[in-house]
N, C-alpha and C positions, 0 to 999 in steps of 0.2 A: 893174659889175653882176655878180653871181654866178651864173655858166650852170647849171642846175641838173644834177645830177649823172645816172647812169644809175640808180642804185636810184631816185631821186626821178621820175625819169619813168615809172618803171614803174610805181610807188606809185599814183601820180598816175592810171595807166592803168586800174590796179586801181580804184581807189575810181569812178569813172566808169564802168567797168562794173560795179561792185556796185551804182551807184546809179541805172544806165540796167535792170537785174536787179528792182530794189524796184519801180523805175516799173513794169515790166512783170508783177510779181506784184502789185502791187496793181491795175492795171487788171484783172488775171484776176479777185479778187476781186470787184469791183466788178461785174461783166461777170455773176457769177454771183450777186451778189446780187440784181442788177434780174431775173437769170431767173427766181430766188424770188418776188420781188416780184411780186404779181398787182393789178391795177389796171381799173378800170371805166372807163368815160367816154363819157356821153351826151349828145345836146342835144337840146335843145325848149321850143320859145317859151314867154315867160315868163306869158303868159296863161292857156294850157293847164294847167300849170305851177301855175299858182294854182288852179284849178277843179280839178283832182287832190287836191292837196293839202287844199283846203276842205273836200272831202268825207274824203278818208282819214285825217283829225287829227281826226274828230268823236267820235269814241269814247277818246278819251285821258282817262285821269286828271289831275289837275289834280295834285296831290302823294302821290302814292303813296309808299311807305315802299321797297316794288321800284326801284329805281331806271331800272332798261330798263323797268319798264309804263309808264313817262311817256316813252319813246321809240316815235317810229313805225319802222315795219319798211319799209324799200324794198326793191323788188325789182326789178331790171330783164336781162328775158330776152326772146327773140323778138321784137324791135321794140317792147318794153313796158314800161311805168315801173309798180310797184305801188305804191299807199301804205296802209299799214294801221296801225289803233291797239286797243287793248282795254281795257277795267276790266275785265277777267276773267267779268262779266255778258254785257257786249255786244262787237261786233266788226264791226269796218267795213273794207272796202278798195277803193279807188277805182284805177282805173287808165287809163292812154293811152297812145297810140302815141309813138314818141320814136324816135330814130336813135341809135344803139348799138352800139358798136365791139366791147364783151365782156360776157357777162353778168354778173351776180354778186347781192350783197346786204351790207345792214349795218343798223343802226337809229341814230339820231337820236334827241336831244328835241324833240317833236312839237311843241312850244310855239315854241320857237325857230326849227325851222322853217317853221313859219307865218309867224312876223313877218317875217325874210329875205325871202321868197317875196314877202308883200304890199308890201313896199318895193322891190324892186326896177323898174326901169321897165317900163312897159307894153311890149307888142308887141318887149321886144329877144328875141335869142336867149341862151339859158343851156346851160351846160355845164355838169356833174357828173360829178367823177373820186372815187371810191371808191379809196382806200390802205390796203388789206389788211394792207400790214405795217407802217404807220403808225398805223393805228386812225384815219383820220382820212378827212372828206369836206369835198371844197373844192368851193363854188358861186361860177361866173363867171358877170357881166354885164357886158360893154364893160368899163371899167376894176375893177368890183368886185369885190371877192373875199372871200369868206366860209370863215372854217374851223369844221366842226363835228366834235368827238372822236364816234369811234362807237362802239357796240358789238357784238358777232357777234349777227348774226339767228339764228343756232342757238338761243341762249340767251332769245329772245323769248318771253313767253309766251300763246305762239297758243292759242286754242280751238279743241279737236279735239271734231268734231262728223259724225255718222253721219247726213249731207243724204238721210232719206228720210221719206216722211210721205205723207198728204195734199198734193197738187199741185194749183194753179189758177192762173191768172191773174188778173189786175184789172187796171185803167189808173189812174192817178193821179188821176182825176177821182173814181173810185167810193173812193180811198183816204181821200181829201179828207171826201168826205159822211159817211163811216163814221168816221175821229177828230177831226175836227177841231172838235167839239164836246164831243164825249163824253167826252173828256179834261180839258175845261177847270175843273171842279168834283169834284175825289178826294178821298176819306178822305186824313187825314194820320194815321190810327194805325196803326201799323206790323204790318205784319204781315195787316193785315186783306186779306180777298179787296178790299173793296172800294173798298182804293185803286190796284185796276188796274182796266181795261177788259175785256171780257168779249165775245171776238172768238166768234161761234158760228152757227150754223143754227137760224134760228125763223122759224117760219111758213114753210118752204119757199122763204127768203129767207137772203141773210148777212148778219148784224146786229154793230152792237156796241153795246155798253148801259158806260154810267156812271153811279154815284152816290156821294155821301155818305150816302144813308140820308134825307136830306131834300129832295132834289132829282135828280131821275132824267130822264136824254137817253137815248133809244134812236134808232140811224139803222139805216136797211139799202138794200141794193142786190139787185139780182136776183141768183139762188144761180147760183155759178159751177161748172162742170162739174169734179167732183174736190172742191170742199169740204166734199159730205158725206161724205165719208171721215175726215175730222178725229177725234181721237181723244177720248174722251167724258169729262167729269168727272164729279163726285162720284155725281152725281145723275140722270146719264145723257145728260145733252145733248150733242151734239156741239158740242164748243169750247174753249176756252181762256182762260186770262185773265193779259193782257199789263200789265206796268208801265208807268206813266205817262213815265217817260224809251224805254221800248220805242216807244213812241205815237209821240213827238217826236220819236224820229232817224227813223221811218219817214217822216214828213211831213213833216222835210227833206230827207232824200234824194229822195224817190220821188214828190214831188206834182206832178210838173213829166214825169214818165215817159209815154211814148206803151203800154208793155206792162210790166208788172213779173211778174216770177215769185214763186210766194208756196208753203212747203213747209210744213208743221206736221204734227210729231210729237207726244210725248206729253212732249219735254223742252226742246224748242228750236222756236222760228219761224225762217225762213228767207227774206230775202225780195231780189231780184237783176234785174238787166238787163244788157246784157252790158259796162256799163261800172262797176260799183257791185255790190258784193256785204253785204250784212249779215244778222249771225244774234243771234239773244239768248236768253238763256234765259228761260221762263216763270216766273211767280208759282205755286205749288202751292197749294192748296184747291178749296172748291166752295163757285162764287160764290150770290149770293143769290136766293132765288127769286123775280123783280121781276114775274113772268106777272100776278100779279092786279093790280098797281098799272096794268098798262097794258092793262087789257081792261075791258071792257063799261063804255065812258063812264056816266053817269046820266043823265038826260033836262035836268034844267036845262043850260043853254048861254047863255054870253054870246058875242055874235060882234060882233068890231071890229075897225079899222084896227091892224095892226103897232105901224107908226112912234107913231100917236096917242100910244097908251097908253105904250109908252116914252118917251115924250117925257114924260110924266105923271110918272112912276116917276122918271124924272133931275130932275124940276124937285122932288120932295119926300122921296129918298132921302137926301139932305144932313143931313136933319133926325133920320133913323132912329138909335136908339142901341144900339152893342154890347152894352151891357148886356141890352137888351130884343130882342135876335136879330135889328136891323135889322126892324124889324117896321111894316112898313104894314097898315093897315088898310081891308078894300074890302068894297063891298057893291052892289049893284044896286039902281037908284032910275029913278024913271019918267021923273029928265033923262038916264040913260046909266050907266056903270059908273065905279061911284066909289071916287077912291082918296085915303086922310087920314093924318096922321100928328102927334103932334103931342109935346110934349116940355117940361123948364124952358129949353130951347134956342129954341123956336121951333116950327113948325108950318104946315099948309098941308092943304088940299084942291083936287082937282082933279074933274071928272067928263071921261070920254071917252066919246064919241056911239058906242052900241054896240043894237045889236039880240037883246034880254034874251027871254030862255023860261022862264018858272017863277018862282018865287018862291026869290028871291037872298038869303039873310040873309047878316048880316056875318061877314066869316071876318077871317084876319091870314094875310099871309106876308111871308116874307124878303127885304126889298128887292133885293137885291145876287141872292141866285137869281131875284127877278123879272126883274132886268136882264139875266142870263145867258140866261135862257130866253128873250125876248124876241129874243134876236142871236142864237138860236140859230137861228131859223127865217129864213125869205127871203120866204116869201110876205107880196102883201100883207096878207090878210086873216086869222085867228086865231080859233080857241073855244077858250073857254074852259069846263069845265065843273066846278065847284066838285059838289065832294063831301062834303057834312058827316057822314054815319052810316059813311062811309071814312076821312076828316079826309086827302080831297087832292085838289089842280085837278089837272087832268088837260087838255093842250094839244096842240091837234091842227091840222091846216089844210088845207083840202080839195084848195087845190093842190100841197101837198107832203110827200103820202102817206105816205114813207119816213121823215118825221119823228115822234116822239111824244116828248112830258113830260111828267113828273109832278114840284109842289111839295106837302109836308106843308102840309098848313093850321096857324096859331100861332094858339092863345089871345088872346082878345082885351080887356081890362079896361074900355073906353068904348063907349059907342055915336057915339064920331063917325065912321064911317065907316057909319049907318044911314040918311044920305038925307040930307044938310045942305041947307037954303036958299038958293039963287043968286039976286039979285036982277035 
């Protein structure tokens, strides 16, 4: 065996510590890269977790051309998890408590995150670590592990918005009464005032009014302290008029709130509790002037059960044809108030037991708005008051004040709905 010589052990020495030298500048490296490295990491149950998220993803574009507007924005600071999204219209962010080792921020696809979120197990605990100099955010549950690329929240594009206005409150109850009908029948032509909602001050009350122009819901609530300060449109009224997707995030978020805070400017609604924040911008015009369609009923009045007459209306609206505007046929008759319709399809009359004043000739209206208008109200009992030298019913109910409608009356070409024979 060949003993190795003295330059060869020295060699040998050298390269050993050149290579115990590399070890030790690259741990330095290393040592100072993770210093760079800035990193988040929070946990909180995954049910929370979902109800956060539910609400902060609801204003997300579906496929925007931006590629971060289809990301939501987290934020997590002071014991706080934020989620927020925008279509650049609207803007939402929901937030909760969470345990939090660092602050930070980054954005997500809002989509993707949802789904993660709802699959994940009920009741476990979750972990989210933000990698800064990764781009990247890992979601843990028990063994799972989700990676999502992110993008700098800098780059989000927030809605910057000067939160001052008219201030009041409501509770979710009175947000309830005020859209949750008035919204359900909008203009679909673009542009028009009156395919939004018309949030405003009448009668000394806070109202809101929708229509198509042929069917009109107004609700209101008592005037809350601060909302005649609202800022005035076209025509003078104190109010404003909000988009039909404005309506909708409101009365998902906030129909379930014990106190909601409500701001309106003359560009933006603002509407908040201290876990949910959302702002939108308004529609611009001046909405229609609906005052005479909903004042001084006329004296004839039909008055009958709710439910009846819907039940009426469902059993011969099958038969109504688009072409002919869904069009029923009704008339007041000494059995009750009656309602006909009839077609090369088929055909039907009904009467509902109703208590008649005046002399009722036969009008037409639109099936599908008689059905809305009928579910619009809760009481049991209804008048109706048909208006022919106005050409509109006008619907009202003694128990439920806060409510009013009006349908256009349609043209009528038969007389069967002037009193048919029941045997």
């Amino acid at each position: 065996m060949t003993r190795p010589t003295a330059s060869t052990s020295s060699s040998t020495r050298n390269f050993r510590r050149s290579k115990s030298a590399s070890r030790t500048s690259a741990s330095a490296v290393t040592s100072t890269s993770n210093q760079g490295r800035l990193t988040v990491k929070l946990k909180i149950n995954r049910d929370k977790l979902a109800e956060i998220v539910t609400r902060g993803v609801s204003s997300a574009p579906k496929n925007s051309p931006a590629i971060i507007a289809n990301n939501a924005r987290i934020i997590a600071e002071d014991g706080m998890l934020h989620v927020a999204t925008t279509d650049f219209q609207m803007q939402v962010e929901a937030s909760g408590e969470c345990e939090l080792s660092r602050k930070g921020s980054t954005t997500v696809d809002a989509a993707k995150l949802k789904q993660v979120v709802d699959r994940l197990p009920k009741g476990a605990d979750v972990t989210i670590d933000f990698d800064e100099a990764k781009f990247e955010m890992i979601v843990k549950a028990g063994r799972s592990r989700t990676s999502f690329p992110t993008l700098a929240a800098e780059d989000w594009p927030a809605r910057q918005y000067k939160e001052d206005g008219a201030t009041f409150t409501l509770d979710g109850a009175d947000l309830v009464k005020l859209f949750s009908h008035t919204a359900q029948e909008l203009s679909t032509v673009p542009n028009s005032a009156m395919q939004g909602v018309f949030f405003h001050v009448a009668n000394g009350r806070l109202a809101a009014v929708g229509t198509t122009g042929m069917i009109l819901i107004m609700s209101s609530v008592p005037l809350p302290e601060g909302a005649e300060d609202m800022p005035q449109d076209g025509s003078g009224r104190p109010g404003v008029i909000l988009s039909a997707e404005t309506v909708s995030q409101i009365l998902r978020l906030f129909r379930s709130a014990e106190e909601v805070q409500i701001v309106v400017n003359e560009h933006s609604i603002f509407v908040s509790t201290p876990t949910t924040r959302f702002c939108s911008s308004l529609l611009l015009g001046t909405y229609p002037n609906y005052t005479p369609l909903v004042s001084n009923p006329c004296d004839t009045r039909i008055k009958l059960e709710r439910e009846a007459c819907a039940s009426a209306v469902a059993l011969l609206e099958p038969f109504a044809l688009k072409d002919q505007g869904y069009r029923l046929q009704c008339a007041g008759s000494d059995e009750g108030f009656v309602v006909a319709v009839g077609s090369q399809t088929g055909g039907g009359v009904d009467v509902v037991e109703a208590d008649i004043n005046g002399e009722i000739a036969a009008f037409g209206l639109n099936g599908q708005f008689m059905k809305t208008m009928l579910g619009s109200f809760k009481a049991s009992t209804i008048q109706m008051h048909p208006d022919h030298q106005n050409r509109r019913v006008l619907f009202q109910a003694e128990d439920e004040p806060s409510m009013i409608g009006v349908i256009g009356m349609m043209n009528i070409s038969t007389e069967m709905a002037a009193g048919p024979t029941h045997d």
